[in-house]
Backbone atoms as SQL, in Angstrom:
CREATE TABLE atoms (id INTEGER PRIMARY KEY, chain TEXT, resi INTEGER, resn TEXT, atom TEXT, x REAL, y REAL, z REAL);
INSERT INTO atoms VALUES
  (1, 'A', 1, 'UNK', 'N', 47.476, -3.040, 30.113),
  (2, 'A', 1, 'UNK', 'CA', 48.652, -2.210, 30.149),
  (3, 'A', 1, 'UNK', 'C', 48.666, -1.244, 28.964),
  (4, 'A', 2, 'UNK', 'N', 47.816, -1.852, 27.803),
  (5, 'A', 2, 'UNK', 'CA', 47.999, -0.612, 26.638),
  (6, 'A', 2, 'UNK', 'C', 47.589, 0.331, 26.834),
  (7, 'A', 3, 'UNK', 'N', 45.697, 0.146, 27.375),
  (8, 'A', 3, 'UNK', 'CA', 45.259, 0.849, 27.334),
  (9, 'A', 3, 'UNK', 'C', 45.871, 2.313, 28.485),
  (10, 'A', 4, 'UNK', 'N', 46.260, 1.844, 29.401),
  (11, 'A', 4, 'UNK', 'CA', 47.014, 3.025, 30.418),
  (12, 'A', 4, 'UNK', 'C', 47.989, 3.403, 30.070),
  (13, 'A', 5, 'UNK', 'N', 49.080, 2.655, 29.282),
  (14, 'A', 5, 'UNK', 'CA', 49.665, 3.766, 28.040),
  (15, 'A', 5, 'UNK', 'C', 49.181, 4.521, 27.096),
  (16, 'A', 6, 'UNK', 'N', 47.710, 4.325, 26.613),
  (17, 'A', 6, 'UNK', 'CA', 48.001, 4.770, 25.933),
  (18, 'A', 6, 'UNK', 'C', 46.812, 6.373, 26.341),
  (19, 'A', 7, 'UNK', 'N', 45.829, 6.461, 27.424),
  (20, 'A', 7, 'UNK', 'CA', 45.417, 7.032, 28.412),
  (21, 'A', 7, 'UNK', 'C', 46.937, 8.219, 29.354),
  (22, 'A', 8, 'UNK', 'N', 47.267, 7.640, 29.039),
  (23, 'A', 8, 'UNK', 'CA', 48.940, 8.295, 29.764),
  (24, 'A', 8, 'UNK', 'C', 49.434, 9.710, 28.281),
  (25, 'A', 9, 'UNK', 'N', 49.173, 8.859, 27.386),
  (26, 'A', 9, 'UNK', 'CA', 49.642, 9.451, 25.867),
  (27, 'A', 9, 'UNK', 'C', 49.209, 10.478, 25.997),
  (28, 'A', 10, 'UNK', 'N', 47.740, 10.358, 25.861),
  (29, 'A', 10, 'UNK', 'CA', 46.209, 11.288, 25.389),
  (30, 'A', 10, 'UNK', 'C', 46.821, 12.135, 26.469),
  (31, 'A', 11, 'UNK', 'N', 46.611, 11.883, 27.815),
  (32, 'A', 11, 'UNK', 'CA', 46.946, 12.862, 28.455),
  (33, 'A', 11, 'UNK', 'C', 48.008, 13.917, 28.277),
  (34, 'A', 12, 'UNK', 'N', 48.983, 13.213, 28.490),
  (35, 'A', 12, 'UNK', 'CA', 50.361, 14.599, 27.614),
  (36, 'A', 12, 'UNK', 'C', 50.155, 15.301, 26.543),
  (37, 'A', 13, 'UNK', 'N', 49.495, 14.511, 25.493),
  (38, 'A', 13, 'UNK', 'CA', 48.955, 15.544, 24.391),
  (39, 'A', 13, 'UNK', 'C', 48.035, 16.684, 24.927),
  (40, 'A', 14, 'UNK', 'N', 47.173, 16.359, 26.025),
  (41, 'A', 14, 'UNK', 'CA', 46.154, 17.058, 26.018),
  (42, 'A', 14, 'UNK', 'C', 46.807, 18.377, 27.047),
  (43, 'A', 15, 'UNK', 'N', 48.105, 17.802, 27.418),
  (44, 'A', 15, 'UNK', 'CA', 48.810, 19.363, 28.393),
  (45, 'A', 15, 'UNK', 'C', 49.626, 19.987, 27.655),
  (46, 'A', 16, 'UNK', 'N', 50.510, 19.423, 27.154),
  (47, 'A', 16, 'UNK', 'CA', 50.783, 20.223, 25.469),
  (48, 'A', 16, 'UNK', 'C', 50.250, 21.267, 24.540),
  (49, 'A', 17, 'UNK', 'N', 48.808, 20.476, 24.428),
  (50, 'A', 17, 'UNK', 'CA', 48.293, 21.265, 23.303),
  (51, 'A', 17, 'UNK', 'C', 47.571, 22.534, 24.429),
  (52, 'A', 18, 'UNK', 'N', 47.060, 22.565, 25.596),
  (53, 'A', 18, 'UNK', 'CA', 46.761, 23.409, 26.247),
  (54, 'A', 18, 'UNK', 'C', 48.010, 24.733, 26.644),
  (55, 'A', 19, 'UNK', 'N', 49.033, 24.389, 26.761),
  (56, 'A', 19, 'UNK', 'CA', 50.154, 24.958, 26.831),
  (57, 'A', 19, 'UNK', 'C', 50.805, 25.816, 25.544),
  (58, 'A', 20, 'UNK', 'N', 50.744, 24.941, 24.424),
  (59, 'A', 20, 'UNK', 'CA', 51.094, 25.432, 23.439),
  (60, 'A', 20, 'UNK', 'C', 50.055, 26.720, 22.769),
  (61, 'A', 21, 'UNK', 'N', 48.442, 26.313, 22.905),
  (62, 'A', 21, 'UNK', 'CA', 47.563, 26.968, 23.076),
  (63, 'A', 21, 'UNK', 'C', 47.517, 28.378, 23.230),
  (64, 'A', 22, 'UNK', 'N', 48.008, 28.044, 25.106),
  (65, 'A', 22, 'UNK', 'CA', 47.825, 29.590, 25.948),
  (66, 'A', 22, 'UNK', 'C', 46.544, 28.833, 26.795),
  (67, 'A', 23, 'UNK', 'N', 46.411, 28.543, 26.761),
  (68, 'A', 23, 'UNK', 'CA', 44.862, 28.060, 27.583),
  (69, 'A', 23, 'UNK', 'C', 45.616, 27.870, 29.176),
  (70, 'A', 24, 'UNK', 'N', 46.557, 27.298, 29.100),
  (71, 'A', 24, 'UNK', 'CA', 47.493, 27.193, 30.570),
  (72, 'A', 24, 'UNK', 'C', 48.709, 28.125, 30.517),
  (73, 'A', 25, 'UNK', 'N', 49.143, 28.760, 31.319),
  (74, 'A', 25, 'UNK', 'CA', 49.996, 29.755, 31.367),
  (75, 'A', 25, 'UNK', 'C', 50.983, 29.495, 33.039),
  (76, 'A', 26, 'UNK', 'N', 51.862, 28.836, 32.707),
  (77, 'A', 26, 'UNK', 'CA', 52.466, 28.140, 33.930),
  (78, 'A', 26, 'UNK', 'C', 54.235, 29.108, 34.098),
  (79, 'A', 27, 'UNK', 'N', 54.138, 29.681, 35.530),
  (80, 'A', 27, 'UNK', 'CA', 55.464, 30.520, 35.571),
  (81, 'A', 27, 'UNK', 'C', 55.894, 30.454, 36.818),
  (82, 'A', 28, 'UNK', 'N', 57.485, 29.553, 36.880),
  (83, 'A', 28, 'UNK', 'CA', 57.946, 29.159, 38.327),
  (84, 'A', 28, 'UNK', 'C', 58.505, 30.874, 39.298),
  (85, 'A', 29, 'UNK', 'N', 58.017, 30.587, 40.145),
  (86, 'A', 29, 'UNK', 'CA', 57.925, 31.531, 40.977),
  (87, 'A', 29, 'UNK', 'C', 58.866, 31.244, 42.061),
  (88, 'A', 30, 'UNK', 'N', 59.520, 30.476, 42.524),
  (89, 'A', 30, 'UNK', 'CA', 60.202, 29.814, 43.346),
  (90, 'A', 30, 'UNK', 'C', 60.969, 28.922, 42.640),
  (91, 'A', 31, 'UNK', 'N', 62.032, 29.079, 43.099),
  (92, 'A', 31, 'UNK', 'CA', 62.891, 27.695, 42.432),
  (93, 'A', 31, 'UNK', 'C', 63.288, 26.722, 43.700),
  (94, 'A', 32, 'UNK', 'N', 63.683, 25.494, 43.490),
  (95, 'A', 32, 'UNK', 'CA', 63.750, 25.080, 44.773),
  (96, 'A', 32, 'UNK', 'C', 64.666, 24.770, 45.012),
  (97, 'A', 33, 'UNK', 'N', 65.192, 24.393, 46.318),
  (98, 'A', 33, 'UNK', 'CA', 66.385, 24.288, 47.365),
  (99, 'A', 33, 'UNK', 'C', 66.466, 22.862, 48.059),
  (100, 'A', 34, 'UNK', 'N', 67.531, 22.086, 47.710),
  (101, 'A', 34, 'UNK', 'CA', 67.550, 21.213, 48.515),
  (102, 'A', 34, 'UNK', 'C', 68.272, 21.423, 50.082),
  (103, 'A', 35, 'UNK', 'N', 67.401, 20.146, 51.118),
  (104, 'A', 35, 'UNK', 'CA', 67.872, 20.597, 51.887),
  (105, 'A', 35, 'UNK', 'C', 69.439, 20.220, 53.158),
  (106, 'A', 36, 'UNK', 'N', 69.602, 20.886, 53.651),
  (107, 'A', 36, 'UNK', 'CA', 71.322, 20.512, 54.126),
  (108, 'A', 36, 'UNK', 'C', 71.194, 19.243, 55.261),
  (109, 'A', 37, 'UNK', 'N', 72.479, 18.647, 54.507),
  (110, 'A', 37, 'UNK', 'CA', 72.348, 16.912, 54.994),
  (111, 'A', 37, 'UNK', 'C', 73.625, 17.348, 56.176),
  (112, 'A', 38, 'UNK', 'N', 73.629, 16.141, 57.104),
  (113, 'A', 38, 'UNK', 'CA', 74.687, 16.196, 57.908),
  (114, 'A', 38, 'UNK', 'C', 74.598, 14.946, 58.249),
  (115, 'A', 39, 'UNK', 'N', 75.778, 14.395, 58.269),
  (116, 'A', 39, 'UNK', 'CA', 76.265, 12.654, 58.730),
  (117, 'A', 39, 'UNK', 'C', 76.922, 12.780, 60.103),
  (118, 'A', 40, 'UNK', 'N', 76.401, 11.850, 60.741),
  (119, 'A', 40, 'UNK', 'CA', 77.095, 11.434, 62.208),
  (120, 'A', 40, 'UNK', 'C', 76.983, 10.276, 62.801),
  (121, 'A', 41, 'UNK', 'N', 78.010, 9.755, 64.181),
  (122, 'A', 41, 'UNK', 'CA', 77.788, 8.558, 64.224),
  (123, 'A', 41, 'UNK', 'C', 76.011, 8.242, 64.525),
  (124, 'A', 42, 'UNK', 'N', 75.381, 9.399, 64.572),
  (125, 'A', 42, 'UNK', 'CA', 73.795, 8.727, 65.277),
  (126, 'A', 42, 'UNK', 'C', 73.117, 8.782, 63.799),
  (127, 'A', 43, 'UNK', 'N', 73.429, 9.438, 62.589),
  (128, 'A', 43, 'UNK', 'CA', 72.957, 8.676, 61.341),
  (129, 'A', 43, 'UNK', 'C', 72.992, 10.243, 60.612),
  (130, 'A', 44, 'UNK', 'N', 71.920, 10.261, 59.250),
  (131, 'A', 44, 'UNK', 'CA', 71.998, 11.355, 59.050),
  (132, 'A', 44, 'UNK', 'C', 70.364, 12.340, 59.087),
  (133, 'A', 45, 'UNK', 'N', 70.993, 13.267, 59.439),
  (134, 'A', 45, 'UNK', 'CA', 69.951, 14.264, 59.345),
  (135, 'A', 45, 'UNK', 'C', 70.360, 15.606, 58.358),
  (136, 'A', 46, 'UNK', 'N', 68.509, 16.008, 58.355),
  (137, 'A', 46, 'UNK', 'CA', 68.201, 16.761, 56.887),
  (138, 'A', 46, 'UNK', 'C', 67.408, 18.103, 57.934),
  (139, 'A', 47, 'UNK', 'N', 67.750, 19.323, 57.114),
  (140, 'A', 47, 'UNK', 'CA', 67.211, 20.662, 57.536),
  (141, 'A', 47, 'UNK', 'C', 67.078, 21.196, 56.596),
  (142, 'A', 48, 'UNK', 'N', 65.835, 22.462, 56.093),
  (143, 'A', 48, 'UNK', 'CA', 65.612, 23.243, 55.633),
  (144, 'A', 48, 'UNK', 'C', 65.560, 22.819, 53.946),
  (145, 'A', 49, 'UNK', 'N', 65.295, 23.266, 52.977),
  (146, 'A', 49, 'UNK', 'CA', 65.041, 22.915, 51.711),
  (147, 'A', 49, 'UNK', 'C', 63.511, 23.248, 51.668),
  (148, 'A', 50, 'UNK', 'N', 63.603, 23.241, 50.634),
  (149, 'A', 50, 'UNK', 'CA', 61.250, 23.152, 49.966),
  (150, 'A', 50, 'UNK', 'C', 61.634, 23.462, 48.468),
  (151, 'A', 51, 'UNK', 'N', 60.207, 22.944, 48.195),
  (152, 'A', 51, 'UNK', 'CA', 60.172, 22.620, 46.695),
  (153, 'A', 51, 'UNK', 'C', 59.774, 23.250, 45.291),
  (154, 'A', 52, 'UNK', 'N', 59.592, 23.776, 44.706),
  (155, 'A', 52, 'UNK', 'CA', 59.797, 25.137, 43.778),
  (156, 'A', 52, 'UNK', 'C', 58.232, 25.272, 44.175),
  (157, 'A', 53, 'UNK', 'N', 58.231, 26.752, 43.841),
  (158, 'A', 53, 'UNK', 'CA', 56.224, 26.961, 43.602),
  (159, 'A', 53, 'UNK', 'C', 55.995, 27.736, 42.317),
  (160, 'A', 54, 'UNK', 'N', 54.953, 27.558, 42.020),
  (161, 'A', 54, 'UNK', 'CA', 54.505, 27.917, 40.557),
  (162, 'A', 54, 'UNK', 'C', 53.288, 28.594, 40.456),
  (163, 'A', 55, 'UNK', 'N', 53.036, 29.731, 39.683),
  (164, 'A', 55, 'UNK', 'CA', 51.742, 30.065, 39.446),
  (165, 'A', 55, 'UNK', 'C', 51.527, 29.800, 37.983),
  (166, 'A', 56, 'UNK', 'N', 50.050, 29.029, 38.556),
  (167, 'A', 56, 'UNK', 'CA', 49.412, 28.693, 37.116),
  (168, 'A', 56, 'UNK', 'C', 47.819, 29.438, 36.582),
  (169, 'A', 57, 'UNK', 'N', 47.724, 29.979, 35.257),
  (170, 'A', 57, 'UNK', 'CA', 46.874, 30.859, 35.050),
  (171, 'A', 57, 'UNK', 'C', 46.154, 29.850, 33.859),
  (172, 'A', 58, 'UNK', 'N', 44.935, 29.693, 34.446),
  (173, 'A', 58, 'UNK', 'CA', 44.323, 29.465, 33.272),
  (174, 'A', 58, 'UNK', 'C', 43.225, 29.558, 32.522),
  (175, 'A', 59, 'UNK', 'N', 42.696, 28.970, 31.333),
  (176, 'A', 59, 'UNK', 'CA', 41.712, 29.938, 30.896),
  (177, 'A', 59, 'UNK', 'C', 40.549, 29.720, 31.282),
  (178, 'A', 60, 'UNK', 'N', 39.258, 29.983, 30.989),
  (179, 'A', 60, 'UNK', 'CA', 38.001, 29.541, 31.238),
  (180, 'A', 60, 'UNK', 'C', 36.974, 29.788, 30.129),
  (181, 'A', 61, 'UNK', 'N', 36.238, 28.724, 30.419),
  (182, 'A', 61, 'UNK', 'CA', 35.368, 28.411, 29.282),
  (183, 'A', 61, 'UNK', 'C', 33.712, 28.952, 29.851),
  (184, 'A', 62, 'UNK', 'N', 32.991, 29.450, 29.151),
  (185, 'A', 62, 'UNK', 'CA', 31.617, 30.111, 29.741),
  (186, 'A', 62, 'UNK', 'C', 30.991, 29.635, 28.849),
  (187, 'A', 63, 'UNK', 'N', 29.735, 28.638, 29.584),
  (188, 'A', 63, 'UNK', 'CA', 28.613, 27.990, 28.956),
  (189, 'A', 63, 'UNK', 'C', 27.041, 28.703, 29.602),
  (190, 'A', 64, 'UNK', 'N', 26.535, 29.045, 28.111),
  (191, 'A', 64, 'UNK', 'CA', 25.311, 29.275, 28.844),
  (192, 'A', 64, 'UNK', 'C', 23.988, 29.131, 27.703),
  (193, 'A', 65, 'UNK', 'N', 22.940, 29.542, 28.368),
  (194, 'A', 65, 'UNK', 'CA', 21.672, 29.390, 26.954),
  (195, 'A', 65, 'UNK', 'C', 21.317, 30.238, 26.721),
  (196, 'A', 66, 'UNK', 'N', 20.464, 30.608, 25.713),
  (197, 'A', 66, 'UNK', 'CA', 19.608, 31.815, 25.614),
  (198, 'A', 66, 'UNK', 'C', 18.453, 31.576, 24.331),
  (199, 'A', 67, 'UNK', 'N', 17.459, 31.933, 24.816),
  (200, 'A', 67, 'UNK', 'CA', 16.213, 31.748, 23.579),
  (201, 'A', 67, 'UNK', 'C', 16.521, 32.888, 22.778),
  (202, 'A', 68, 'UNK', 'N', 15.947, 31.727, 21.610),
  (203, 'A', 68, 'UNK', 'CA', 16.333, 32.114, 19.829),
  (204, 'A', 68, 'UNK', 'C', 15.594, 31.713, 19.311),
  (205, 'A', 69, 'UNK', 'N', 14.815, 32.251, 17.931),
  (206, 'A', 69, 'UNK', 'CA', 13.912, 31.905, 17.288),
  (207, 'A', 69, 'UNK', 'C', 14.727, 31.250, 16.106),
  (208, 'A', 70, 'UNK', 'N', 14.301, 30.047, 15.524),
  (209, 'A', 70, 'UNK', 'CA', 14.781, 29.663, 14.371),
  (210, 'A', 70, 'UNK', 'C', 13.911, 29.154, 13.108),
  (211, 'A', 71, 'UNK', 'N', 13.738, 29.848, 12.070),
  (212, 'A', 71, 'UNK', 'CA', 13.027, 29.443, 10.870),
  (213, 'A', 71, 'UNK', 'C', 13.539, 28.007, 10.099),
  (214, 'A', 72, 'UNK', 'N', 12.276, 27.399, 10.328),
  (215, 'A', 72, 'UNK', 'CA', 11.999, 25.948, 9.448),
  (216, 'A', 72, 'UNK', 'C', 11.527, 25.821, 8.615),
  (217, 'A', 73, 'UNK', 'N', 12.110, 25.479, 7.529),
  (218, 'A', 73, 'UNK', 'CA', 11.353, 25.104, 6.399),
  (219, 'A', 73, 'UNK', 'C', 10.337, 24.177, 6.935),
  (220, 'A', 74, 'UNK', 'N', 9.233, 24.616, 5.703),
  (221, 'A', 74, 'UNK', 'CA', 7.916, 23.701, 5.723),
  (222, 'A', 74, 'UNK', 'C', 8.359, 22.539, 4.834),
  (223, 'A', 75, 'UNK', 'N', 7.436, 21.419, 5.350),
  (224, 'A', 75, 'UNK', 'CA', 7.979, 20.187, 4.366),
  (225, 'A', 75, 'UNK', 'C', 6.773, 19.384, 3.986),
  (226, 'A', 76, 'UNK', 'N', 6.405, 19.450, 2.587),
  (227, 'A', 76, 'UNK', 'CA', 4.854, 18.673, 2.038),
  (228, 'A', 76, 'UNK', 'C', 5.492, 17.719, 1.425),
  (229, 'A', 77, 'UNK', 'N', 4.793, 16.639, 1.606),
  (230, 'A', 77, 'UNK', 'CA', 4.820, 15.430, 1.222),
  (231, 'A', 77, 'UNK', 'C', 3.644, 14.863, 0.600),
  (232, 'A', 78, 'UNK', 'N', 3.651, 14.669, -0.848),
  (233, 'A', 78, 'UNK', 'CA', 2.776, 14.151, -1.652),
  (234, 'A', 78, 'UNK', 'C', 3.198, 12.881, -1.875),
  (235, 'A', 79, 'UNK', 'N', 1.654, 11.894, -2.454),
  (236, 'A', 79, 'UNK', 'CA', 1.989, 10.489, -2.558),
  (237, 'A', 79, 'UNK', 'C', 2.143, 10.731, -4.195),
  (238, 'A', 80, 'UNK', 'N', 3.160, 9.962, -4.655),
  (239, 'A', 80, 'UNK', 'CA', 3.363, 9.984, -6.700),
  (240, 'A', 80, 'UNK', 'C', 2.344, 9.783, -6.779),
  (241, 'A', 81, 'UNK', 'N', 1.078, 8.861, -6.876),
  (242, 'A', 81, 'UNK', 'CA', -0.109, 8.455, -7.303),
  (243, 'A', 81, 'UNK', 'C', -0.958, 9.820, -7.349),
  (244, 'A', 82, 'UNK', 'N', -1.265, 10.390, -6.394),
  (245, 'A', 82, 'UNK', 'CA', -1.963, 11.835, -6.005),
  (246, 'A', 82, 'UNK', 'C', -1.740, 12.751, -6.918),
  (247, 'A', 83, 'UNK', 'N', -0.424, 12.966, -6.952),
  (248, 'A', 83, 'UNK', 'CA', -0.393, 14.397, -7.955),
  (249, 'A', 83, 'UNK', 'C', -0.176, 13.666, -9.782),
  (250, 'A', 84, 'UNK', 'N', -0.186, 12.311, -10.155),
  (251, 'A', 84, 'UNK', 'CA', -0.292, 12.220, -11.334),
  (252, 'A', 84, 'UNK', 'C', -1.978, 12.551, -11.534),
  (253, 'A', 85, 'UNK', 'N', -2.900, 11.962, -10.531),
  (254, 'A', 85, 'UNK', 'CA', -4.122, 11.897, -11.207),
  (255, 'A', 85, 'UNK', 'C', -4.322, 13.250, -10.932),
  (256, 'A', 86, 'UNK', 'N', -4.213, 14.384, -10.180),
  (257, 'A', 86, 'UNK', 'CA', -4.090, 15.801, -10.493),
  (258, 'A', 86, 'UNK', 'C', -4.044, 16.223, -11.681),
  (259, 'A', 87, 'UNK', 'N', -2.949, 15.969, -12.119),
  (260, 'A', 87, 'UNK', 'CA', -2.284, 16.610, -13.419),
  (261, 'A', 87, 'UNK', 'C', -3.033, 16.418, -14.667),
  (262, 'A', 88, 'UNK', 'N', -3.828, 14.877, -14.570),
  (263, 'A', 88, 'UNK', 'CA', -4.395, 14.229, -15.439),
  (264, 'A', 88, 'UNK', 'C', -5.931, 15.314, -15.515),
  (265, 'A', 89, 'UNK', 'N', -6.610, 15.040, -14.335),
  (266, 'A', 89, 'UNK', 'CA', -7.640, 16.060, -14.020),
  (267, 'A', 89, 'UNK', 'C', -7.816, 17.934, -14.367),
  (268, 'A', 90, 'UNK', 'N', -7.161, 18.246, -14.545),
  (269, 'A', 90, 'UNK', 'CA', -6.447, 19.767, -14.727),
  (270, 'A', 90, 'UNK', 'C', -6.680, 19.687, -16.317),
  (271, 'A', 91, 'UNK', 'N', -6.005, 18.777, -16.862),
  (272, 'A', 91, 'UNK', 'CA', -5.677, 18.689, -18.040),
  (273, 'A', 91, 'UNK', 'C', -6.995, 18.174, -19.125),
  (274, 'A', 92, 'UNK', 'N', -7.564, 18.136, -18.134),
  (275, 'A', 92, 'UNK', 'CA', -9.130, 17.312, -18.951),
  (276, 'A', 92, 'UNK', 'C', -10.110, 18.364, -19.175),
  (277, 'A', 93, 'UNK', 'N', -9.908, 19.675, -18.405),
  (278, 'A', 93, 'UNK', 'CA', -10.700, 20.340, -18.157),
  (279, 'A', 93, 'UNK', 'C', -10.184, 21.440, -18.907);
């Protein structure tokens, strides 16, 4: 049960922050109407009504690739032993 509360949470945050954003852009276009009741001895009946409509605009995200060259450093790796007896050698001479 937590976890679907708390899945429920995340979610509202996540229409919120889209809203607050601009990323969703939501504008009722219709408002709605309930519809007309009538009582009788054979029971009651319902006519006409519908339910608001809305246009919703939203944003879009564009993913794509493209080749790129990228410079790497070179990386040498000496053993400590190697370059002391170097140094030693150099120095003798």
């Amino acid at each position: 049960m937590r976890a679907v509360l708390f899945i429920v949470i995340v979610a509202v945050i996540i229409v919120i922050a889209a809203i607050a954003s601009g990323f969703v852009n939501i504008n009722q276009i219709r408002g709605a109407e309930a519809p007309q009741l009538a009582a009788s001895r054979n029971g009651v009946s319902a006519q006409g009504g519908h339910p608001p409509a809305f246009d919703v605009e939203t944003g879009s995200v564009k993913v794509g690739a493209k080749d790129t060259t990228v410079k790497v450093p070179a990386l040498v790796v000496e053993r400590p032993g190697r370059k002391s007896e170097a140094a030693t050698t150099n120095n003798a001479m």
